[in-house]
ZANU-844546 format. One line per 10 residues: number of its first residue (from 1); their letters; for each residue y, x, z of C-alpha. Coordinates in nm, 3 decimals, padded with zeros to 5 digits. Each point is the difference from the previous one (the first is absolute). Layout:
N
NUM = a = Y X Z; ... .
***
This chain:
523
1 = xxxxxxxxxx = 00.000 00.000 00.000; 00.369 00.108 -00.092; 00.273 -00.038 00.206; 00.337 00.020 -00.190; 00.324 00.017 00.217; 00.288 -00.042 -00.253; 00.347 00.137 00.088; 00.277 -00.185 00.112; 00.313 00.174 -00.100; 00.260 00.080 00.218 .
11 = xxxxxxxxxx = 00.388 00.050 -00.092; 00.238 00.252 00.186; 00.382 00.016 00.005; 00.115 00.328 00.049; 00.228 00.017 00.188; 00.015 -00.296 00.174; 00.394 00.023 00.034; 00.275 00.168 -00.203; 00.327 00.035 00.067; 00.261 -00.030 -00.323 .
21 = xxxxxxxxxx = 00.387 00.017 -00.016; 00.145 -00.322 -00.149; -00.052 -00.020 -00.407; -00.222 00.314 00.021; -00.386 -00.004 -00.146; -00.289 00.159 00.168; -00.376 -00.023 -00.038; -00.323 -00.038 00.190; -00.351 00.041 -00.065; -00.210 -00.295 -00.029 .
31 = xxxxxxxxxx = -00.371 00.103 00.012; -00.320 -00.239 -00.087; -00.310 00.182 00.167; -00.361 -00.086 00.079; -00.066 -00.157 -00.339; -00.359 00.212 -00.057; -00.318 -00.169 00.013; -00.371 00.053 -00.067; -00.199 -00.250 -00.251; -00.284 00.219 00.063 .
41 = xxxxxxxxxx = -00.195 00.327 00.096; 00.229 00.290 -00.118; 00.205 -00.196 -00.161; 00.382 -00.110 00.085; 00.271 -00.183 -00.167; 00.359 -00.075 00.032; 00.056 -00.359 00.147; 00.294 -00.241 -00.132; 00.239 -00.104 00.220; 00.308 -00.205 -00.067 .
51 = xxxxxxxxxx = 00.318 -00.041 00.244; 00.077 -00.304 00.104; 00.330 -00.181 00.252; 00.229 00.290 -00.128; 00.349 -00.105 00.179; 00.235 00.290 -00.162; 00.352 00.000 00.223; 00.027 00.372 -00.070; 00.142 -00.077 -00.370; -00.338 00.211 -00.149 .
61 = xxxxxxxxxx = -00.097 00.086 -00.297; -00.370 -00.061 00.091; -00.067 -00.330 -00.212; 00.170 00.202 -00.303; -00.379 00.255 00.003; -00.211 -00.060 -00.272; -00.289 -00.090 00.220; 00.151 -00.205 00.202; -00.122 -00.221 00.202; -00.373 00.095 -00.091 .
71 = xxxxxxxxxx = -00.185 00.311 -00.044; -00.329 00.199 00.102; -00.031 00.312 00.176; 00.206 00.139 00.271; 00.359 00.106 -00.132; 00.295 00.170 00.167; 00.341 -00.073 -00.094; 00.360 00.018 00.019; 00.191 -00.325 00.032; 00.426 -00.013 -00.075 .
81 = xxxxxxxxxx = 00.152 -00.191 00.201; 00.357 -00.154 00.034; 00.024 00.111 -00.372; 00.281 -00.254 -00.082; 00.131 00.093 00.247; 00.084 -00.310 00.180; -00.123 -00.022 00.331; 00.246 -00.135 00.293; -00.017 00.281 00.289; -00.254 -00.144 00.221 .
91 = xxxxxxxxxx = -00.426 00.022 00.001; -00.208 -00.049 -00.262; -00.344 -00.081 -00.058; -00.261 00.013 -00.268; -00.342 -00.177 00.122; -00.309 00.030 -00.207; -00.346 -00.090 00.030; -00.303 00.170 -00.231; -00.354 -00.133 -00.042; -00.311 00.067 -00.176 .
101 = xxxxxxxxxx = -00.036 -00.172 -00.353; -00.345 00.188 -00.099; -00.247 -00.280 -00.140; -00.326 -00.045 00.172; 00.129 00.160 00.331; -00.028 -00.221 00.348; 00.367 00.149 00.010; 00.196 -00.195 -00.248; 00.273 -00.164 00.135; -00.059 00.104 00.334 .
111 = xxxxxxxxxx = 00.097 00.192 00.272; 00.331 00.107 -00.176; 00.241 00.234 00.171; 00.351 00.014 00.085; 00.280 00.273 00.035; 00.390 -00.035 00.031; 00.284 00.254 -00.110; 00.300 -00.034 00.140; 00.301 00.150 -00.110; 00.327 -00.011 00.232 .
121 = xxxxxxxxxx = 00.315 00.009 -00.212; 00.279 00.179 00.174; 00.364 -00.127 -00.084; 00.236 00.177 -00.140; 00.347 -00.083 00.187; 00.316 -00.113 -00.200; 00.340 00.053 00.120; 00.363 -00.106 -00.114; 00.313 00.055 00.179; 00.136 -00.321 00.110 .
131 = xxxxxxxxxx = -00.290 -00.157 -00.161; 00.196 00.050 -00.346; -00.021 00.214 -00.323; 00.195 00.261 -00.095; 00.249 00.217 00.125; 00.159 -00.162 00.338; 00.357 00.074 00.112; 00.117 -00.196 00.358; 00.383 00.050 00.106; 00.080 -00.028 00.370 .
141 = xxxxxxxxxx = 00.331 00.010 00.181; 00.035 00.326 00.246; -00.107 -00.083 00.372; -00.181 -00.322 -00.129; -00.343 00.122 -00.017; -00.293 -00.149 -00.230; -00.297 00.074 -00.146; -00.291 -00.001 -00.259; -00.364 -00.056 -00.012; -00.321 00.172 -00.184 .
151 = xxxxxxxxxx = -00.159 -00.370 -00.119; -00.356 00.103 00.037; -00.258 -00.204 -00.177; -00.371 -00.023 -00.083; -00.091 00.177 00.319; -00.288 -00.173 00.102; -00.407 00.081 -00.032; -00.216 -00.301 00.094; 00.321 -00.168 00.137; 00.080 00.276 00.215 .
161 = xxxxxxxxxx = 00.297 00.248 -00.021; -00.071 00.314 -00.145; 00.213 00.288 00.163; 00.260 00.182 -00.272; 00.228 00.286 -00.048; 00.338 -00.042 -00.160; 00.141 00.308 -00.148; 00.411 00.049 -00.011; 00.282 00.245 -00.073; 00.319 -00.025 00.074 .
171 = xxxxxxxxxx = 00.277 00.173 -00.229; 00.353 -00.092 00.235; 00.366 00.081 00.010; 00.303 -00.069 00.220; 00.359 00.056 00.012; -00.034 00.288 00.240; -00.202 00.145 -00.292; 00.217 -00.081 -00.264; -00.255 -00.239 -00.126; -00.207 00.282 -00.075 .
181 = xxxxxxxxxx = -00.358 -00.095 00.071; -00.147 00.207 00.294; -00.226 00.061 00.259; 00.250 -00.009 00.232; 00.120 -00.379 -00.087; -00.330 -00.104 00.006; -00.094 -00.331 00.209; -00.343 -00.131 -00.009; 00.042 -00.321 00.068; -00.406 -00.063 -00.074 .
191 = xxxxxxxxxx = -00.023 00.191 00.292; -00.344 00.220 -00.147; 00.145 00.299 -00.140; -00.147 -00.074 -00.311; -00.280 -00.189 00.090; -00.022 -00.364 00.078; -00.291 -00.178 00.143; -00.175 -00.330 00.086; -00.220 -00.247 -00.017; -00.133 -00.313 -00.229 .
201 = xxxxxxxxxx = 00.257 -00.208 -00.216; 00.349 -00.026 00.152; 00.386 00.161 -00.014; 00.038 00.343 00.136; 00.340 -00.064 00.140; 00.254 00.278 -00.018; 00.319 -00.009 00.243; 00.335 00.153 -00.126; 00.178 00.056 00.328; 00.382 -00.074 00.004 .
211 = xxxxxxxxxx = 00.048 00.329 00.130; -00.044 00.118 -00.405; 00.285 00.176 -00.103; 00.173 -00.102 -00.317; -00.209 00.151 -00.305; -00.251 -00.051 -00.237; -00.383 00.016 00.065; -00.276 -00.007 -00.218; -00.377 -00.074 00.093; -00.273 00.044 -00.274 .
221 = xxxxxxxxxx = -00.350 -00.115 00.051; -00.249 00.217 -00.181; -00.342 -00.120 00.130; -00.198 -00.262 00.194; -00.368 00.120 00.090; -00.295 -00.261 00.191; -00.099 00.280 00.266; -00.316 -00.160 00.045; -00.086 00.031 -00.358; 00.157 00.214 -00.046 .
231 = xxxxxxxxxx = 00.130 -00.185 -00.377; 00.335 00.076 -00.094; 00.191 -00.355 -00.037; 00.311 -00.081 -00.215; 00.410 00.042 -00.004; 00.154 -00.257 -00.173; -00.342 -00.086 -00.196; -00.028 00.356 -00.078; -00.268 00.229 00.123; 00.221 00.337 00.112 .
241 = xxxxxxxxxx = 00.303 -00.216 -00.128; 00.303 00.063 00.210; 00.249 -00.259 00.137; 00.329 00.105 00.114; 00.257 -00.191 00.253; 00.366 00.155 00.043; 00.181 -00.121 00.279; 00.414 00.008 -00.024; 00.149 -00.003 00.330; 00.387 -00.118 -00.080 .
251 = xxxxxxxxxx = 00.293 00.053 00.270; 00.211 -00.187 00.211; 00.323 00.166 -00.064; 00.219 00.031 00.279; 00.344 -00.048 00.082; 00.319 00.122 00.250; 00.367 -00.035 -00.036; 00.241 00.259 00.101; 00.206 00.054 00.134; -00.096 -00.359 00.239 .
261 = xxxxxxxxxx = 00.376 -00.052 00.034; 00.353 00.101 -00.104; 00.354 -00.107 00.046; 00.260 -00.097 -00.239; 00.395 -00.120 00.040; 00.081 -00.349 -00.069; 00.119 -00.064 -00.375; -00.203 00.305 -00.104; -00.340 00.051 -00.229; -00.226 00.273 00.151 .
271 = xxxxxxxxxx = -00.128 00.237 -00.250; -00.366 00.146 00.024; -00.021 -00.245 00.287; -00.386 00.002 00.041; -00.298 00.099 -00.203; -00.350 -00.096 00.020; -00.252 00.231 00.003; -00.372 -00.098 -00.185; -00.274 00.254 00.103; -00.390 -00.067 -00.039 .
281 = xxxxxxxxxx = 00.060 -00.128 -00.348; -00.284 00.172 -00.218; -00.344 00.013 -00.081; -00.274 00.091 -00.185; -00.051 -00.116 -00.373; -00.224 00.275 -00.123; -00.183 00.286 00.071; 00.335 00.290 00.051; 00.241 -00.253 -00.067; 00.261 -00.150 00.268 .
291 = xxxxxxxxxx = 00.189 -00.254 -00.088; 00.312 -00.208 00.094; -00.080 -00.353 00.167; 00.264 -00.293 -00.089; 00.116 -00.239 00.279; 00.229 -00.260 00.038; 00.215 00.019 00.342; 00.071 -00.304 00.149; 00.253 -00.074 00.255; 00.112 -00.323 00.181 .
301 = xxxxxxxxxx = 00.358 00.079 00.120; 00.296 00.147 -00.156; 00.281 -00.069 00.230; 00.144 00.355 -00.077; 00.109 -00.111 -00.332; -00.192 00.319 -00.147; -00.044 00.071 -00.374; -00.357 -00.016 00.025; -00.007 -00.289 -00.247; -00.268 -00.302 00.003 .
311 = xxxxxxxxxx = -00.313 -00.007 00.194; -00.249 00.193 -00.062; 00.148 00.302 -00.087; -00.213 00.213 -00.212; -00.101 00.350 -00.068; -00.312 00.241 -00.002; -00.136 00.336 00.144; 00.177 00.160 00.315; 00.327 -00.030 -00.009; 00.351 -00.082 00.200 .
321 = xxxxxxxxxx = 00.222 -00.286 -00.144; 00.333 00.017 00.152; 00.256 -00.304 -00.049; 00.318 -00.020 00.144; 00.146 -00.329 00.258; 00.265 -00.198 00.044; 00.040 -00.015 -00.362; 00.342 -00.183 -00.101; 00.127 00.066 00.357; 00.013 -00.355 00.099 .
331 = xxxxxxxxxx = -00.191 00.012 00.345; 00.172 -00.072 00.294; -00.037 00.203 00.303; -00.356 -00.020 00.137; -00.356 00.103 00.037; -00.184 -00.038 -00.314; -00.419 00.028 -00.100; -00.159 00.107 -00.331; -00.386 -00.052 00.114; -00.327 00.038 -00.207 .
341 = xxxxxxxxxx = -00.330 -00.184 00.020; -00.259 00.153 -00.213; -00.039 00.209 -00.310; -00.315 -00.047 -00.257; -00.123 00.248 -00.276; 00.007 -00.175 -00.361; -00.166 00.067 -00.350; -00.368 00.110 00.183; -00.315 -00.134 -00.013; 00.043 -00.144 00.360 .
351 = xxxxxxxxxx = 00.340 -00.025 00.162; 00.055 00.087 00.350; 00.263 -00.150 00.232; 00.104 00.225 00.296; 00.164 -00.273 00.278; 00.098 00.344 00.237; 00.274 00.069 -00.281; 00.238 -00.149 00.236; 00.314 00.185 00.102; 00.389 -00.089 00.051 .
361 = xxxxxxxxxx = 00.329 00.108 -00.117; 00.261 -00.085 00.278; 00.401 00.007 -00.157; 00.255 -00.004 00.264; 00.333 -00.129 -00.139; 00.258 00.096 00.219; 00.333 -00.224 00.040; 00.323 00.147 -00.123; 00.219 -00.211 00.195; 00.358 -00.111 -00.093 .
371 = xxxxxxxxxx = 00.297 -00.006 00.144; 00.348 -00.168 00.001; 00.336 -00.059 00.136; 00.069 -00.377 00.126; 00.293 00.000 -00.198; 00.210 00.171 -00.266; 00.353 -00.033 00.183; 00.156 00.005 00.355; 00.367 -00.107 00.059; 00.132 00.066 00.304 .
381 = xxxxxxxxxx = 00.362 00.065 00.127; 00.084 00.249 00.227; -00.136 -00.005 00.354; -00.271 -00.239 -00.116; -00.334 00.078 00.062; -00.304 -00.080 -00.221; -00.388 00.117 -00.065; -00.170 00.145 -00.270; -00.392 -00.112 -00.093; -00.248 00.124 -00.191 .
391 = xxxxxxxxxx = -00.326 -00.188 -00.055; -00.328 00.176 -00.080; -00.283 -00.164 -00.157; -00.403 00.111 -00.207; -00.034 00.198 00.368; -00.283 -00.111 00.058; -00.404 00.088 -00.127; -00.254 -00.216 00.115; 00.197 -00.108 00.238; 00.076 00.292 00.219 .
401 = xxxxxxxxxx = 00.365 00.127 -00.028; 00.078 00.353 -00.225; 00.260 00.202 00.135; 00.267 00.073 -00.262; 00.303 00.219 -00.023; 00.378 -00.143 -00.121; 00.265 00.256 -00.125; 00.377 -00.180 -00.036; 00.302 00.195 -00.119; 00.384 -00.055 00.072 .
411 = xxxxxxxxxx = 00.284 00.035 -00.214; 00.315 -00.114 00.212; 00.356 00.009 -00.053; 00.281 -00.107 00.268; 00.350 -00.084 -00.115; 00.087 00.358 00.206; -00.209 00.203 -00.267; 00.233 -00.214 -00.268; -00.337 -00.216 -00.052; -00.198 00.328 -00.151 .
421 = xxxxxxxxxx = -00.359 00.031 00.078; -00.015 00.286 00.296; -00.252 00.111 00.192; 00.216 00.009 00.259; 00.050 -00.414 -00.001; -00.351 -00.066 00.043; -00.060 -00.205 00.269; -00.393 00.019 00.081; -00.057 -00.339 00.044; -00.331 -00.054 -00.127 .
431 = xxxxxxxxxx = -00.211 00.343 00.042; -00.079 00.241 -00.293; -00.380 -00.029 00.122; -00.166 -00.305 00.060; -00.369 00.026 00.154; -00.167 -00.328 00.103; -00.387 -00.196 -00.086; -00.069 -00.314 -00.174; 00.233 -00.306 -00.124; 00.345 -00.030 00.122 .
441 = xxxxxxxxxx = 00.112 -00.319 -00.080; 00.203 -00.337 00.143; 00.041 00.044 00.376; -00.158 00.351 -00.004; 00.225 00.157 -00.304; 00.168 00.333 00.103; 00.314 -00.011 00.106; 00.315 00.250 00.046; 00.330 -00.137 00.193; 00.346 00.065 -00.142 .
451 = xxxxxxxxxx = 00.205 00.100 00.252; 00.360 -00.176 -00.021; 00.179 00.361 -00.021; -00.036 00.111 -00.278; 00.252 00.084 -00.228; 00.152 -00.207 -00.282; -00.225 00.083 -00.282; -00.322 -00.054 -00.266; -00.319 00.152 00.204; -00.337 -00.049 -00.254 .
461 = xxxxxxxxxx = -00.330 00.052 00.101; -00.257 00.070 -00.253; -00.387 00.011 00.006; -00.137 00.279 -00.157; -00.342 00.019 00.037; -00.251 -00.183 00.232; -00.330 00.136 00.017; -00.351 -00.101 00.160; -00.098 00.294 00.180; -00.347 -00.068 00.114 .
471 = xxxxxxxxxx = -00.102 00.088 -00.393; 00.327 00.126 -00.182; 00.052 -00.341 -00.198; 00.362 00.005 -00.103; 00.116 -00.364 00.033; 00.308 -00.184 -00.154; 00.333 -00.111 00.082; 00.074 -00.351 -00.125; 00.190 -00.204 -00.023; 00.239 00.149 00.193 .
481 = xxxxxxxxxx = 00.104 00.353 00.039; 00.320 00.043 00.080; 00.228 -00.159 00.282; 00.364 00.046 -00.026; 00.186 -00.090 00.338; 00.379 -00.063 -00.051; 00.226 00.047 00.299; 00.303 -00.180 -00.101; 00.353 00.090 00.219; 00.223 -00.208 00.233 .
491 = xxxxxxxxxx = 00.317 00.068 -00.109; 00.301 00.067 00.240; 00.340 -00.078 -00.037; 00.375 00.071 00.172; 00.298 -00.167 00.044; 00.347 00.169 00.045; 00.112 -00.068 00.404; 00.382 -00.082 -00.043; 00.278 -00.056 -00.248; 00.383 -00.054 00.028 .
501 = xxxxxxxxxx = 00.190 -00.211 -00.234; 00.344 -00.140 00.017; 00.073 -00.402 00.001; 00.035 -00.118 -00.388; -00.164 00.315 -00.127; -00.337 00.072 -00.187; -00.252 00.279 00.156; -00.133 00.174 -00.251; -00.337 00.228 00.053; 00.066 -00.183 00.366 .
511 = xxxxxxxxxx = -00.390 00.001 00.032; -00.287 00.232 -00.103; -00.324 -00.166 -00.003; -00.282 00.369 -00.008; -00.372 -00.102 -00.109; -00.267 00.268 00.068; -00.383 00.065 00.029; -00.018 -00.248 -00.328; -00.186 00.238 -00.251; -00.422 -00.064 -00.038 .
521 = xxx = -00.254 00.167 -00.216; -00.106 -00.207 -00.290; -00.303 00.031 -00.222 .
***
C-alpha cells in the first residue's frame, strides 16, 4: 500500500513590515514554498497552487505578473509596491491566501494559507508661511509687536502626529546697521536658531516682540523633515523649495517743540518763534537702503496765531520745521498755546500713528500799556491852584499788574523870561520819572497839584516815553500827550492921591490911572 502526502503550499511575506517615505516605491519578496510532492517511488513533481482572497492596500504590482494568480512550483519574488504612488501616509496591507490546485490530490482546495505585508507610509510634512503661497511680507508699527506662523500640515501617521524639523535663515538689517543685513541685527523671532520643531498638523506660532527695533527682517524656510521617517516634506509644495517672509518694522516718529516758550511785545510778530523737531522718522525699505518716512502732524490748538498753516502739517525724514507767532501782530496781551496731538507716517505699506507726539508751544504776549493826560489844557489865574492827571491803561497780563516806567518833559516859559522856553522856568510839577504797576484810571489816575504860586506863564508837560518794564515793551501815548497849563495874571492898577484945581477951571492930566502885572504867555 502507498501512502501519498501531497504538499500544501505555504506563502511568506518578507518582510512583514516596510517603512516608505510618502510617494516613494519599495519592494518585498513574496515567496510560494512547499509546493513538491511525490506521485510515487522516486519520483516527485511540482504541485499547482493558485492564490486566492488577495486584498492589495499596498498599491502592488503583484496582479500585473504573468502568472498571476496561479502557478506550480515554489517561486520567489519581488513585489512593487505603492508604484503610483498614491498611498495616504498611514498602514497598509496586502492579505493573500495560496492553496493547492494539483488534480487528484486530497489537497485541492484545502488547507490554504495566509500571510500579510504591511507597509507603513510615512508623511511627508508640508509647510506655508501664514498658510499662503509665495513670498510673504507683514508690516508692523514699532513697539506694537506681532507675529507669524509655520502652517504645518500633513503631519500625521495612523492619525497621530509625526514629530518634524523646520529649517530657517534669517538674512536681517536695522537702522543701527545702515540697513545692511548682519549678524549683529539679527532677531530670531522663531526662537530655534535655525531650526524649528514640533509635532502633528498645526501653526508653529512665531512672536515678534515690540521691543524690535525699526528695520527690516527676512526669514527663509529651506526645509521641513518627518524625524521619525525620517522623509523630507515640502515648502510651498516644493520638495527643498524655499519660502521666504520679510518683516518691515515702520517707526513712530517722534516729536518736541523748542524752545517750550518765548515772549513777544504786544503789536509785534515773533520771528523764528518755535520749531518742531521730527526724530525717529526712517526705516528700512531694502536691504542697505534707509529711507525717509512721510507723516502728517496734527495739532488741535493754534492760539499763538503761528504760520504753521492747516492741520496736519506735513513733511518727511528727521527734520526741524520752525514757524514764526503772532503773525499779523494782532494778539492782545496774554498767555497763548500752540499744542500737538499726534503725528502719523504716510505713503507706507502700514501707517503708524505715534499719540506721545504731544508737546506745547507757550507765547507770552506782554502788555505795552498806554498812557495819557486827562486833558489837553489848564487855565488858571494866578494864585489858583489846580492838578495834573495822567491815566495809565493795557497794565495788566493775566491779570496781575506790570510795572511800567513814564518819562515827561517840560518846556516852560514865564512872562519874566519874556515868554521864551528856559530851563530855568520849569516848574517840576509833574516828575521827569514816573514808576508805578498796573491801570491808573478814574479815581486811581495819577495826579500832580499845581501850586497857586507860580508865575504868570505857559508850563507844558509832555510824555515821552512810557515803558513796561517787567519785559521792555515800549507802550504808547494816546490820545493825549501833552498838557499845557496857562497861568493867566491879575492885573494891578493905581490911582493918583490928590489934585488941585481952581473954581471954573479944567484939570488936565489931573489923574493918572497905572495898570501893571497885565502881560500872559500865549500859545
Amino acid at each position: 500500500i502507498y501512502i501519498i502526502i501531497d504538499p500544501s503550499p505555504t506563502i511568506n511575506m518578507n518582510p512583514d513590515i516596510k517603512e516608505v517615505c510618502e510617494d516613494d516605491a519599495e519592494t518585498f519578496n513574496l515567496q510560494v514554498i512547499n509546493t513538491k510532492g511525490c506521485d510515487d517511488i522516486g519520483s516527485a513533481y511540482d504541485s499547482d497552487w493558485s492564490l486566492t482572497g488577495v486584498t492589495d492596500g499596498v498599491d502592488s504590482d503583484l496582479a500585473s505578473q504573468a502568472w498571476y494568480p496561479d502557478s506550480t512550483g515554489n517561486v520567489s519574488l519581488f513585489v512593487n509596491v505603492n508604484i503610483t504612488p498614491s498611498l495616504s501616509p498611514d498602514d497598509h496591507d496586502l492579505i493573500a491566501s495560496v492553496y493547492n490546485t494539483t488534480s487528484n490530490t486530497t489537497c485541492v482546495l484545502a488547507d490554504a494559507t495566509t500571510d500579510t505585508f504591511t507597509l507603513s507610509v510615512d508623511p511627508r510634512p508640508e509647510v506655508k508661511i501664514n498658510s499662503i503661497s509665495g513670498p510673504v511680507q507683514i508690516d508692523i508699527c514699532q513697539g506694537d509687536g506681532g507675529g507669524f506662523s509655520f502652517a504645518v500640515t500633513n503631519a500625521e501617521h495612523n492619525s497621530v502626529g509625526v514629530d518634524w524639523e523646520i529649517s530657517y535663515t534669517e538674512s536681517s538689517g536695522n537702522l543701527t546697521t545702515t540697513c545692511s543685513n548682519t549678524s549683529g541685527a539679527n532677531q530670531d523671532f522663531p526662537g530655534g536658531s535655525g531650526t524649528a520643531t514640533g509635532n502633528g498638523n498645526g501653526a508653529y506660532s512665531v512672536t515678534i516682540p515690540a521691543s524690535t527695533p525699526v528695520g527690516r527682517y527676512t526669514y527663509t524656510i529651506t526645509n521641513i523633515v518627518n524625524n521619525d521617517g525620517p522623509c523630507t516634506g515640502t515648502v510651498d509644495g516644493v520638495t527643498f523649495g524655499t519660502q521666504t517672509i520679510v518683516v518691515y518694522v515702520y517707526p513712530k516718529p517722534e516729536l518736541t517743540i523748542t524752545p517750550s516758550d518765548s515772549f513777544v511785545c504786544e503789536n509785534s510778530a515773533l520771528t523764528d518763534a518755535f520749531s518742531i523737531n521730527v526724530t525717529n522718522a526712517r526705516y528700512c525699505s531694502a536691504a542697505n537702503t534707509i529711507s525717509d518716512a512721510g507723516y502728517d502732524i496734527y495739532y488741535s490748538l493754534d492760539d499763538v496765531v503761528s504760520t504753521v498753516g492747516g492741520s496736519p502739517y506735513s513733511g518727511s525724514g528727521n527734520a526741524s520745521y520752525t514757524f514764526d507767532a503772532n503773525d499779523g501782530a494782532t494778539l492782545g496781551a496774554g498767555t497763548y498755546q500752540f499744542a500737538t496731538d499726534s503725528i502719523i507716517t504716510t505713503g507706507l505699506t502700514t501707517n503708524c500713528t505715534s499719540y506721545e507726539a504731544k508737546d506745547t508751544f507757550t507765547l507770552i504776549v506782554n502788555p505795552e500799556p498806554i498812557a495819557t493826560f486827562a486833558v489837553d489844557t489848564i487855565h488858571l489865574c494866578e494864585d489858583e491852584t489846580g492838578t495834573v492827571n495822567i491815566a495809565v491803561t493795557n497794565a495788566v497780563l493775566n491779570s496781575v499788574d506790570v510795572n511800567w516806567e513814564i518819562v515827561v518833559t517840560e518846556a516852560s516859559a514865564t512872562t519874566g523870561s519874556s515868554c521864551a522856553i528856559l530851563a530855568g522856568a520849569n516848574a517840576n510839577i509833574v516828575d521827569d520819572t514816573i514808576t508805578g504797576s498796573g491801570n491808573k484810571t478814574g479815581g486811581s489816575m495819577l495826579a500832580y497839584s499845581i501850586p497857586g504860586t507860580l508865575p504868570v506863564g505857559r508850563y507844558t508837560y509832555t510824555i515821552a516815553k512810557i515803558e513796561n518794564t517787567d519785559a521792555g515793551c515800549v507802550g504808547s501815548v494816546t490820545p493825549i500827550d501833552t498838557v499845557f497849563i496857562y497861568v493867566y495874571p491879575k492885573p494891578e492898577f493905581s490911582l493918583t492921591d490928590t489934585t488941585e484945581v481952581c473954581e471954573n477951571n479944567v484939570a488936565t492930566n489931573a489923574m493918572t490911572i497905572t495898570v501893571t502885572n497885565a502881560e500872559y504867555c500865549p500859545d
